[in-house]
C-alpha positions in Angstrom: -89.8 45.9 -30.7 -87.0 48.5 -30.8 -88.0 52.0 -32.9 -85.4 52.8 -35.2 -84.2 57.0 -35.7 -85.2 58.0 -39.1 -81.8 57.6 -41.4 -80.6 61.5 -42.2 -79.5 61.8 -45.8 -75.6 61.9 -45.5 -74.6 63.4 -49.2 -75.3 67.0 -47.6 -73.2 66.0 -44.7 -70.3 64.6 -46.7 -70.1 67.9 -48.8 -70.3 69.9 -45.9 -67.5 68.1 -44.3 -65.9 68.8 -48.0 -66.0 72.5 -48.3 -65.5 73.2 -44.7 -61.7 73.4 -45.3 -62.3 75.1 -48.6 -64.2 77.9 -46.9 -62.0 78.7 -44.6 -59.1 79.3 -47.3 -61.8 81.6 -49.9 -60.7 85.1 -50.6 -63.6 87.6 -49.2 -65.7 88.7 -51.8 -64.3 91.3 -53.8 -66.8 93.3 -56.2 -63.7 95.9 -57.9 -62.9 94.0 -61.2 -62.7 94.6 -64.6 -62.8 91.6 -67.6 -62.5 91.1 -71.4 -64.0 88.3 -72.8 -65.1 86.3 -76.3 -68.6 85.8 -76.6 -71.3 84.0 -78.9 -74.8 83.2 -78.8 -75.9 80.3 -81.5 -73.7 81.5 -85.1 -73.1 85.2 -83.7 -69.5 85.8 -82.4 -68.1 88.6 -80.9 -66.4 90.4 -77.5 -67.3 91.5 -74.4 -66.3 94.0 -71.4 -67.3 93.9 -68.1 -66.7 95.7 -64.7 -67.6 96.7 -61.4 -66.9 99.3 -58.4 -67.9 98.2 -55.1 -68.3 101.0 -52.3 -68.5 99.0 -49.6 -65.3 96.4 -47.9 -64.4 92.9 -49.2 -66.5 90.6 -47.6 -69.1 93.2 -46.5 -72.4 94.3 -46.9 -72.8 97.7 -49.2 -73.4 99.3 -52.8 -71.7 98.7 -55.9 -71.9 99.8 -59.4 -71.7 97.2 -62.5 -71.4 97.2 -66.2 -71.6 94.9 -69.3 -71.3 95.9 -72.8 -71.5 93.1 -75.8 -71.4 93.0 -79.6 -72.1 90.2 -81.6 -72.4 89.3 -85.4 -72.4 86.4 -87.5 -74.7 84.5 -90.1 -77.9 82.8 -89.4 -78.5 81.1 -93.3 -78.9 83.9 -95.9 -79.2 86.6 -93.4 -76.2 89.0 -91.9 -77.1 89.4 -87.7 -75.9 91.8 -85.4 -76.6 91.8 -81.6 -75.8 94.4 -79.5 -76.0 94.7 -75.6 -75.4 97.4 -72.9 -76.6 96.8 -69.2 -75.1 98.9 -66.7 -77.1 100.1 -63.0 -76.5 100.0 -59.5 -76.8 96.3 -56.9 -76.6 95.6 -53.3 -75.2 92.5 -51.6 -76.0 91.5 -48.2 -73.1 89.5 -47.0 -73.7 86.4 -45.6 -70.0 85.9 -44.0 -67.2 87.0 -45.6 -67.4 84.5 -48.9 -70.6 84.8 -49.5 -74.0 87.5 -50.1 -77.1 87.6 -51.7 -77.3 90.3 -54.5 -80.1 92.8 -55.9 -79.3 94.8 -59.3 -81.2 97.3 -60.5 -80.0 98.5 -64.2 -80.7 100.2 -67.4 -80.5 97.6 -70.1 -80.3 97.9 -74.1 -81.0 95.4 -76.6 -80.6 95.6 -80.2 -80.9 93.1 -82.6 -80.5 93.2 -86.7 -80.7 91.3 -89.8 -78.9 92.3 -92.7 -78.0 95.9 -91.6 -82.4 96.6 -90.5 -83.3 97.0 -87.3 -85.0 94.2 -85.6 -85.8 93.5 -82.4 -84.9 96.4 -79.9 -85.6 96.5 -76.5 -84.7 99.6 -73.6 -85.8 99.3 -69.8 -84.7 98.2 -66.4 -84.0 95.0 -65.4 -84.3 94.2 -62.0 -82.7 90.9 -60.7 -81.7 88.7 -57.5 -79.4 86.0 -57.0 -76.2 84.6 -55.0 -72.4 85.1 -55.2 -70.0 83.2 -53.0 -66.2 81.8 -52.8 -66.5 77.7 -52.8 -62.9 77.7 -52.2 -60.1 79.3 -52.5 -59.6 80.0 -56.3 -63.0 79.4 -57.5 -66.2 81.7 -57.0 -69.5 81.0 -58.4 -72.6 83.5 -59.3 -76.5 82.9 -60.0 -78.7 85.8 -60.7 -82.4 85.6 -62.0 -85.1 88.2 -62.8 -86.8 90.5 -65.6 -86.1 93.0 -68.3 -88.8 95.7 -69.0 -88.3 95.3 -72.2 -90.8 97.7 -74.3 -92.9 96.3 -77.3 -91.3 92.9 -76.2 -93.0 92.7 -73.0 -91.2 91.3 -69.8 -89.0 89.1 -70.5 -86.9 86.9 -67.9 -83.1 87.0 -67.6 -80.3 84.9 -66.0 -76.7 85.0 -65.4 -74.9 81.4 -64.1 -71.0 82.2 -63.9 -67.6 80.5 -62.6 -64.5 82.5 -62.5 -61.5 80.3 -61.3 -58.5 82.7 -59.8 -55.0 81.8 -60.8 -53.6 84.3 -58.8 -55.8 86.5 -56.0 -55.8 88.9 -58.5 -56.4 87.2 -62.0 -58.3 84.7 -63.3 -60.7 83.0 -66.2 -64.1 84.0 -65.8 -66.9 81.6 -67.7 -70.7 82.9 -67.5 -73.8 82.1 -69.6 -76.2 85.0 -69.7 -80.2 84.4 -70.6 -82.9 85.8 -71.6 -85.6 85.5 -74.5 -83.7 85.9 -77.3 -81.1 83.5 -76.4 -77.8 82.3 -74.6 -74.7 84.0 -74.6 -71.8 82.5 -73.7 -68.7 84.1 -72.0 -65.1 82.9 -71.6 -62.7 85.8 -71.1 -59.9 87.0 -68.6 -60.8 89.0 -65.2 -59.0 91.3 -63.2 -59.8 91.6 -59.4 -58.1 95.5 -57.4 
């Protein structure tokens, strides 16, 4: 009786074989960007602005500095609500090739929340998170970050970011994120521009 090899799973192969090509073409990570985007979370609409200052080369290990500042207002029934955010600190990436690094963020984070012009729930303290950032080809880049907010009277609460940004050109594109945490979902879809 012959012994058969155990069968290897072949979907990782076949998308290996897929982005290969892909790969090669991506643009090095570049972390020098600024973007403008609409936002909402549940009923609450509003804008956001977004940036970052890398220290270090494309494609390379090193320090950069990042920024995100939201506001958000709408009705929830009978009840005005306004949600503002500010989150801006310092990360570091560890480049894993050229198109693609694991990332650490350390920031100062502030969370305000009201209903019908009285303060709610408001939250100050760092955030400390980890996650991945890489080119999947040429003119699309992809992000995933996890970790928690000090948040005060709140407690610690955990926080997320899962984002797409598709480049038209190397230097502009459409960014689309979804940032998480306790109080809810925001949604992102604005315009980014890479220097």
């Amino acid at each position: 009786m012959t012994r058969r090899s155990p069968r290897r799973p072949i979907a990782p192969i076949l998308l290996g074989i897929a982005l290969a090509p892909a790969a090669l073409r991506a643009e090095p990570l570049r972390y020098d960007f600024i973007e403008l985007a609409a936002a909402g979370d549940g009923d609450a609409r509003g804008a956001s602005l977004r940036g970052s200052f890398d220290f270090a080369e494309a494609g390379g290990s090193g320090l950069y500095l990042h920024g995100v500042a939201y506001g958000l207002s709408g009705e929830d029934g009978a009840f005005d609500i306004d949600r503002r955010g500010f989150d801006a600190g310092v990360g570091y990436r560890r480049a894993i090739g050229d198109f693609w690094a694991l990332e650490g963020e350390l920031a100062f984070r502030d969370d305000r929340f009201e209903r019908n012009g009285v303060d709610g729930d408001e939250a100050r303290g760092l955030r400390l998170s980890v996650g991945a950032r890489g080119g999947i080809s040429e003119r699309v880049e992809v992000r995933a970050l996890a970790g928690a907010f000090d948040a005060g009277n709140r407690g610690t609460e955990l926080v997320g970011e899962l984002g797409v940004h598709v480049y038209a050109t190397r230097t502009i594109g459409i960014t689309t994120d979804v940032l998480f945490d306790d109080v809810g979902e925001t949604l992102r879809i604005g315009v980014r521009v890479r220097f």
